[in-house]
Residue frames as a rotation matrix with the C-alpha (Angstrom) as fourth column:
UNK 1
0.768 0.521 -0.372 -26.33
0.634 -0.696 0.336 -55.83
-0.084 -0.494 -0.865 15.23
UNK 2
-0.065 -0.984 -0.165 -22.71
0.665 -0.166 0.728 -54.75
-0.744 -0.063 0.666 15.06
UNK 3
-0.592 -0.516 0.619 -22.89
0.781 -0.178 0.598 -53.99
-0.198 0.838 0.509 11.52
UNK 4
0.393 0.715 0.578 -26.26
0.747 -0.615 0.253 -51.86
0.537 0.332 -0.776 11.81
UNK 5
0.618 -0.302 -0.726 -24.46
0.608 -0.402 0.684 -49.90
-0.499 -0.864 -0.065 14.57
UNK 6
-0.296 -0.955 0.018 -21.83
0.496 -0.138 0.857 -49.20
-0.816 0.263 0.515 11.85
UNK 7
-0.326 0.445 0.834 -24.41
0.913 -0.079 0.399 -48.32
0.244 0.892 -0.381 9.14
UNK 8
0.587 0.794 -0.156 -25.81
0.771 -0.490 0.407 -46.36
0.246 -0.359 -0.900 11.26
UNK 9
0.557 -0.599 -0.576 -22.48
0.354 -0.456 0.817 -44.33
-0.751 -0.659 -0.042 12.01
UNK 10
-0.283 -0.812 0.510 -21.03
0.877 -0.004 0.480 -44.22
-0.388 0.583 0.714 8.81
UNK 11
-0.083 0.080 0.993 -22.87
0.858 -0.500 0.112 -41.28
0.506 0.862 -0.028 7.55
UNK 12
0.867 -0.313 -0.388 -22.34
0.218 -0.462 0.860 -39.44
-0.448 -0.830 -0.332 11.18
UNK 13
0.192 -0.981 -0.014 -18.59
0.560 0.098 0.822 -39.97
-0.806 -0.166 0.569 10.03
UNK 14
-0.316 -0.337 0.887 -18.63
0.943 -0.215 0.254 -39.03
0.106 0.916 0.386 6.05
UNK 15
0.968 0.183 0.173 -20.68
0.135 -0.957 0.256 -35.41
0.212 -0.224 -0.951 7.54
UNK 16
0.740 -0.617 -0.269 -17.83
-0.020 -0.420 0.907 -34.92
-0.673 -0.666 -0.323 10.13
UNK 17
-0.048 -0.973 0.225 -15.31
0.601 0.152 0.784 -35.81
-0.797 0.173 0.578 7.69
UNK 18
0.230 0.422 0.877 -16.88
0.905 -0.424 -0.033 -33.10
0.358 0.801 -0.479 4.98
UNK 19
0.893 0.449 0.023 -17.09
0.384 -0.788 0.482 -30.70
0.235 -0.422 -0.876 7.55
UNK 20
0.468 -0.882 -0.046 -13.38
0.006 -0.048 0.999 -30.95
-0.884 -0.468 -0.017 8.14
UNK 21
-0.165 -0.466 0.869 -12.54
0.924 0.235 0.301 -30.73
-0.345 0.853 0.391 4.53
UNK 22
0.682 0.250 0.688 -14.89
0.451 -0.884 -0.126 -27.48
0.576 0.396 -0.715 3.80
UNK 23
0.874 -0.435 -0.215 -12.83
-0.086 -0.576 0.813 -25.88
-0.478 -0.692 -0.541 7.55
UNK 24
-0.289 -0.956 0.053 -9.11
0.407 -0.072 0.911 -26.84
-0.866 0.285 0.410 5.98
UNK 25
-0.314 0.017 0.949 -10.47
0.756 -0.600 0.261 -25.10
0.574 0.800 0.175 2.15
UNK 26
0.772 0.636 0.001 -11.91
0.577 -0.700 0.421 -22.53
0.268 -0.325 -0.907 4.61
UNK 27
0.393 -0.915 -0.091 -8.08
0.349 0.056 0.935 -22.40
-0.851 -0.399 0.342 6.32
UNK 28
0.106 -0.676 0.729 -6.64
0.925 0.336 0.177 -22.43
-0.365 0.656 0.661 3.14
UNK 29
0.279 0.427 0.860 -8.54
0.844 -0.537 -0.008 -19.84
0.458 0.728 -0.510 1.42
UNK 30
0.980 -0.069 -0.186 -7.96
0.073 -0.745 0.663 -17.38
-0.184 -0.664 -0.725 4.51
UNK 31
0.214 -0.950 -0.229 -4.18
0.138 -0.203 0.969 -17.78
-0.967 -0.239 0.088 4.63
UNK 32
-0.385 -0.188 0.903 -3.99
0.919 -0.170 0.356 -17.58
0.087 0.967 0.239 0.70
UNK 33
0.666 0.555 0.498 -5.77
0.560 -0.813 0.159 -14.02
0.494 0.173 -0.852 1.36
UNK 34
0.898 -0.197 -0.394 -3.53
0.238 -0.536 0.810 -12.85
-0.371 -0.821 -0.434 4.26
UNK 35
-0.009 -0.953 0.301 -0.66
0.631 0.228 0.742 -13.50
-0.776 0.197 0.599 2.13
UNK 36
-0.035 -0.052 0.998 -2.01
0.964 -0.264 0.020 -11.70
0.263 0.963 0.059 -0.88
UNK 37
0.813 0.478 0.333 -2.55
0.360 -0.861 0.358 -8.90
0.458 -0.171 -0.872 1.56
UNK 38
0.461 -0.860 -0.218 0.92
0.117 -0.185 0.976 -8.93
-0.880 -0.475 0.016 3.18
UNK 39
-0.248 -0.943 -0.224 2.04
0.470 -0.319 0.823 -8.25
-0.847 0.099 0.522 -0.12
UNK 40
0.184 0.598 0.780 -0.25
0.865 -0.475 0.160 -5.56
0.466 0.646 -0.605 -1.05
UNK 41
0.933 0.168 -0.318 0.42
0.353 -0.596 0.721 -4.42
-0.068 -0.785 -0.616 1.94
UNK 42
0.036 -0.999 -0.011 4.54
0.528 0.010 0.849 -4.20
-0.848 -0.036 0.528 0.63
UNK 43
-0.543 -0.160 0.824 4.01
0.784 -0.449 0.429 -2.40
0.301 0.879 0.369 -2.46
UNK 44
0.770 0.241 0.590 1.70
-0.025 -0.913 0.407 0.26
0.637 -0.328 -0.698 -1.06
UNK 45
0.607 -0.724 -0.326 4.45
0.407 -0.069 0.911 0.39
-0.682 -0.686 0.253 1.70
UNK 46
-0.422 -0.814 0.399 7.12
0.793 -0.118 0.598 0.99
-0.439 0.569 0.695 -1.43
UNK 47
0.022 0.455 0.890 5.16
0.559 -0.744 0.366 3.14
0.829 0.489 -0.271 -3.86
UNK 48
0.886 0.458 0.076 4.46
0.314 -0.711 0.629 5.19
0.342 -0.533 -0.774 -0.60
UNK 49
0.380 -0.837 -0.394 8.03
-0.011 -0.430 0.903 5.75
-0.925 -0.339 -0.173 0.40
UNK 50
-0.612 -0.606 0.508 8.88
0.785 -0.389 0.482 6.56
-0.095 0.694 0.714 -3.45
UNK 51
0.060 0.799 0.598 6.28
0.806 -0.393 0.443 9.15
0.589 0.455 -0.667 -2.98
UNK 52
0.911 0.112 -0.397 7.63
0.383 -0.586 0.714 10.70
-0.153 -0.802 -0.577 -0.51
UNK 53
-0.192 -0.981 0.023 11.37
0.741 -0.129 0.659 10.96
-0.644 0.144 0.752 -1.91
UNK 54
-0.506 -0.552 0.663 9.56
0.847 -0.462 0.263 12.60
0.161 0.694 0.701 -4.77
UNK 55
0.833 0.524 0.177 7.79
0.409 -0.798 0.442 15.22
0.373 -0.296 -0.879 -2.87
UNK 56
0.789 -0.250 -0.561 10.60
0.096 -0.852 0.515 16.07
-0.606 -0.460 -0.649 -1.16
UNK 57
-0.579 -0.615 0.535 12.95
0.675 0.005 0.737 16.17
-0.456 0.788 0.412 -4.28
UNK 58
0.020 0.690 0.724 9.70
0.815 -0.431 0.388 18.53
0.580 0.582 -0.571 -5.19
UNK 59
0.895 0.396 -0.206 9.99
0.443 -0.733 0.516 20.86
0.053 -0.553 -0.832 -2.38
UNK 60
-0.047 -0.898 -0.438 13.80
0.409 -0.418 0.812 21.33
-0.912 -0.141 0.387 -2.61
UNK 61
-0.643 -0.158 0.749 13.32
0.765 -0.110 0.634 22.09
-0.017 0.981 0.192 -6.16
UNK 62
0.015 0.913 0.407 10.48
0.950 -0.140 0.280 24.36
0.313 0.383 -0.869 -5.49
UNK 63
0.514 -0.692 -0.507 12.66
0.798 0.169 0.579 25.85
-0.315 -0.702 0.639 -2.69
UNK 64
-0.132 -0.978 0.162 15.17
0.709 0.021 0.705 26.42
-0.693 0.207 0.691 -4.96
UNK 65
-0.328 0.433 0.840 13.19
0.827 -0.298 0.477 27.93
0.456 0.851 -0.261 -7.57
UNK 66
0.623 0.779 0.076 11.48
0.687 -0.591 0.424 30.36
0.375 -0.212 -0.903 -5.50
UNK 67
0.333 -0.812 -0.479 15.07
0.414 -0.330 0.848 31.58
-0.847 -0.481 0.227 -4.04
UNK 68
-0.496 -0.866 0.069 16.14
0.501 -0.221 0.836 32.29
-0.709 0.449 0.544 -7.47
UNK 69
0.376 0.765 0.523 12.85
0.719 -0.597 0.356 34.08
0.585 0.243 -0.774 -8.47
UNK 70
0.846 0.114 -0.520 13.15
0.328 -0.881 0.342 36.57
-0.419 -0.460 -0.783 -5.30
UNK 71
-0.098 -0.929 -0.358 17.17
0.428 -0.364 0.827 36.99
-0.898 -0.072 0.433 -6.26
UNK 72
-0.756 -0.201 0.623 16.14
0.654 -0.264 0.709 37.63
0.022 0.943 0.331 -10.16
UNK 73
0.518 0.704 0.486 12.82
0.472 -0.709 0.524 40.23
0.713 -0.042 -0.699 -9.23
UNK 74
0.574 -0.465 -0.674 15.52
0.501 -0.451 0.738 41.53
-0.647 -0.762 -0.026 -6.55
UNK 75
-0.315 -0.949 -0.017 18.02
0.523 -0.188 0.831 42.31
-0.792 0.253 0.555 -9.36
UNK 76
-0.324 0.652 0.686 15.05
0.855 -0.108 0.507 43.39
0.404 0.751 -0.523 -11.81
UNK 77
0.715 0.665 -0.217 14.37
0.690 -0.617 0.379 46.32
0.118 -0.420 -0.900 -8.95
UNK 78
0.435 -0.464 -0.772 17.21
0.334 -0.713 0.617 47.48
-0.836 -0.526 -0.155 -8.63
UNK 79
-0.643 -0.429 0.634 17.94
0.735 -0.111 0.669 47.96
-0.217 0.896 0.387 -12.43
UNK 80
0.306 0.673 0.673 14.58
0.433 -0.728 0.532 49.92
0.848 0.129 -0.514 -12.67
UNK 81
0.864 0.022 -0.503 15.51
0.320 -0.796 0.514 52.05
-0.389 -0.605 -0.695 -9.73
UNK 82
-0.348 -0.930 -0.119 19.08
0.460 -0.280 0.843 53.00
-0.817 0.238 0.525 -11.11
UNK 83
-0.567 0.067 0.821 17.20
0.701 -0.485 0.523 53.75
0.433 0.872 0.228 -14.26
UNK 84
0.694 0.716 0.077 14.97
0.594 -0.630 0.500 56.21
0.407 -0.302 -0.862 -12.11
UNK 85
0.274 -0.849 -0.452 17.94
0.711 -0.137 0.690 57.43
-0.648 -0.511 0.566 -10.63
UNK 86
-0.370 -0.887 0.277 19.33
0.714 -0.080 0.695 58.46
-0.594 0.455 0.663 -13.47
């Protein structure tokens, strides 16, 4: 009787012990994502803070440019008015 008891349990046991095999590849698979996202999540993090150095390496330059436009349409008026002047 023993042994039917045992027959009778063993495929109770080989389920449970499946089911605990699919949950640790289930485990696995999750932390093998979180990781690939923690370092997606570091390169968009980089790329995004070189993107921002070169915007603002774009706005001082643009800045800069636009300062030496007004000073060279500043010096461009007052040559044509001196020639009216004259």
């Amino acid at each position: 009787m023993h042994s039917f008891a045992a027959a009778l349990r063993w495929p109770r046991l080989q389920s449970a012990v499946e089911r605990r095999r699919e949950a640790d590849r289930d485990e696995n698979e999750l932390a093998s994502r979180i990781q690939a996202l923690g370092a997606d999540r570091s390169r968009l993090a980089d790329e995004l803070d070189g993107s921002l150095v070169k915007s603002r390496r774009l706005e001082r330059t643009n800045r800069e440019i636009a300062e030496k436009l007004d000073a060279a349409i500043g010096t461009i008026r007052a040559v044509l008015d001196a020639g009216e002047s004259s």
